[in-house]
Every structure is written in C-alpha cells, then in structure tokens.
C-alpha positions in Angstrom: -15.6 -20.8 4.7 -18.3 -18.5 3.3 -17.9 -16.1 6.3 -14.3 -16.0 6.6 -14.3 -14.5 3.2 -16.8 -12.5 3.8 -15.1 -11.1 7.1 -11.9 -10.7 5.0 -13.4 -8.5 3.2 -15.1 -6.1 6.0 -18.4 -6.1 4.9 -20.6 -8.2 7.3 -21.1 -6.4 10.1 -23.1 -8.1 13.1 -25.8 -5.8 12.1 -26.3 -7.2 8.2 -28.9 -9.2 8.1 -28.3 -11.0 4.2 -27.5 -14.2 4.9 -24.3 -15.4 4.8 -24.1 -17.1 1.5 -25.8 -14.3 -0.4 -22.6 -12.0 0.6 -20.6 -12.8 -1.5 -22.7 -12.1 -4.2 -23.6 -8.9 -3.2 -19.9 -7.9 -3.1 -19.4 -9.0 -6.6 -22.5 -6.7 -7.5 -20.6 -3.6 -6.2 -17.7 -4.8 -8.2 -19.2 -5.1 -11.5 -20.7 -1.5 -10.8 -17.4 -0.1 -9.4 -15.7 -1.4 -12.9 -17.9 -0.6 -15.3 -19.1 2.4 -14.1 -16.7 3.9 -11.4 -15.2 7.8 -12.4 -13.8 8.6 -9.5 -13.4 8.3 -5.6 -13.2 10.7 -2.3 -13.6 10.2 1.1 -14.5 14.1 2.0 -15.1 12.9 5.7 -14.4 9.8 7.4 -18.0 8.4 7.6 -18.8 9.4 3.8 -17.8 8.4 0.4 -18.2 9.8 -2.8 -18.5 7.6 -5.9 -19.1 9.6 -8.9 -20.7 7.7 -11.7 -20.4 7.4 -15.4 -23.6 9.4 -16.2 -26.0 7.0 -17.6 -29.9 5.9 -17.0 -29.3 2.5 -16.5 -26.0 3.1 -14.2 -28.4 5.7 -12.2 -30.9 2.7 -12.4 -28.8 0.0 -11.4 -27.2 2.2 -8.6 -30.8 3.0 -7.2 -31.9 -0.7 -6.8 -28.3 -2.2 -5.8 -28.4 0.3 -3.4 -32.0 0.0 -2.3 -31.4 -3.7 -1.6 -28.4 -3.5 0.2 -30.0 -0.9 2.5 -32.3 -3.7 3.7 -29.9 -5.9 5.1 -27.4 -3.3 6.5 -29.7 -0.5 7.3 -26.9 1.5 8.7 -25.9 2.8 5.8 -27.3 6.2 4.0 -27.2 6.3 0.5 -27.9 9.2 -1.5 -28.2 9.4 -5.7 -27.4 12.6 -7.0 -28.2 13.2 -10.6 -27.3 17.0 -11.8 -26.0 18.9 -14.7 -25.4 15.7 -16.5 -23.6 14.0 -13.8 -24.1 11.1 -12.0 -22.9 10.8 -7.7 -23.4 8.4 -4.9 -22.5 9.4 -1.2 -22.3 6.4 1.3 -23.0 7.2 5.0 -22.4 5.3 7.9 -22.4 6.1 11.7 -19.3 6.2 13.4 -19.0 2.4 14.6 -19.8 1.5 10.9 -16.5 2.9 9.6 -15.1 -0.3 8.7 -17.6 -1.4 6.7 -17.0 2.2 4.5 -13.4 1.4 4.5 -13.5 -2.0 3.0 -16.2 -0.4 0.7 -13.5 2.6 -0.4 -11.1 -0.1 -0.7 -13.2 -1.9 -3.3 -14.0 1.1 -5.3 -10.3 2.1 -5.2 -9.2 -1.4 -6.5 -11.6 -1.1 -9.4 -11.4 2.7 -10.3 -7.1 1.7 -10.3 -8.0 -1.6 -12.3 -9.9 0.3 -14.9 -10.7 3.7 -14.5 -8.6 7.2 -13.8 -9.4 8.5 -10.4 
C-alpha cells in the first residue's frame, strides 16, 4: 500500500534508494517546508525549479539538510541554496528522464504556496 501512495505521488523513482516506508515521510518533510516557508514558484526551464524561501537561518538551515539527505537516496537531483541580498532561493535539477519526479515536486510546492502563500 505504501508504494502505491508513494507512486501516486511521483516521487519514487527506480533510482531512489530510501526505502519504501520512509517515503512518505520524506514527502511530508517537503510539505511542512513548502507551507511554512514557501514565497513563491517558477519553473524557468523544464528540468529546473525555483523555490524562493522566506529568508530566515533556520529555513536556510532546514533547506540545507532536508535537501542534503534527500540527495542521498535520489542522487539525481541538483540542489543549489542561494542566500543573497537578504533573500533566500532553492533551484532543483534533474536530468531529462528525471522530469517527473520535478513535476510531482512543482506540483507539491504549487499546492502549498496556493494553500498558504501568494505565488
């Protein structure tokens, strides 16, 4: 059962090595940082996304080891922290074949910055 939710919500590829069980729970930790933190959205290219960031040490914190640890079991992605002039960005990368995973990641961020946030 675990998987098919996981699956539903396009974020285990093949290539992710968390296990199953802990998926979940990593998609709920991008939630909670989507809607508590979450400015804004854009997709300036189909294999990157944009999260700007409420501009904060412990959201730059919590950003930096969220993403840290989910670069170790989906090692496909590039994530990239960008802290300048009092602001506060993250830029997901994936390959090409990855794009899914990015879309169901946008689609999570959209849900939450509509939820709770102006985008």
């Amino acid at each position: 059962m675990t998987q098919d939710i996981t699956l539903d919500q396009g974020w285990a590829p093949s290539a992710c090595t968390l296990p199953t069980a802990e998926q979940p729970l990593r998609v709920a930790e991008f939630d909670a940082l989507f809607a508590e933190a979450l400015q804004a959205v854009q997709r300036p290219e189909r294999t990157r996304l944009r999260l700007e960031l409420v501009f904060s040490p412990g959201n730059a914190g919590r950003a930096a080891e969220l993403t840290a640890r989910e670069n170790g079991c989906c090692s496909f992605f590039t994530f990239t922290l960008t802290i300048a002039d009092g602001n506060l960005a993250l830029e997901v990368t994936v390959p090409p074949r990855q794009v899914e995973v990015l879309d169901a990641l946008h689609e999570r961020a959209a849900a939450a910055a509509v939820a709770g946030r102006p985008v």
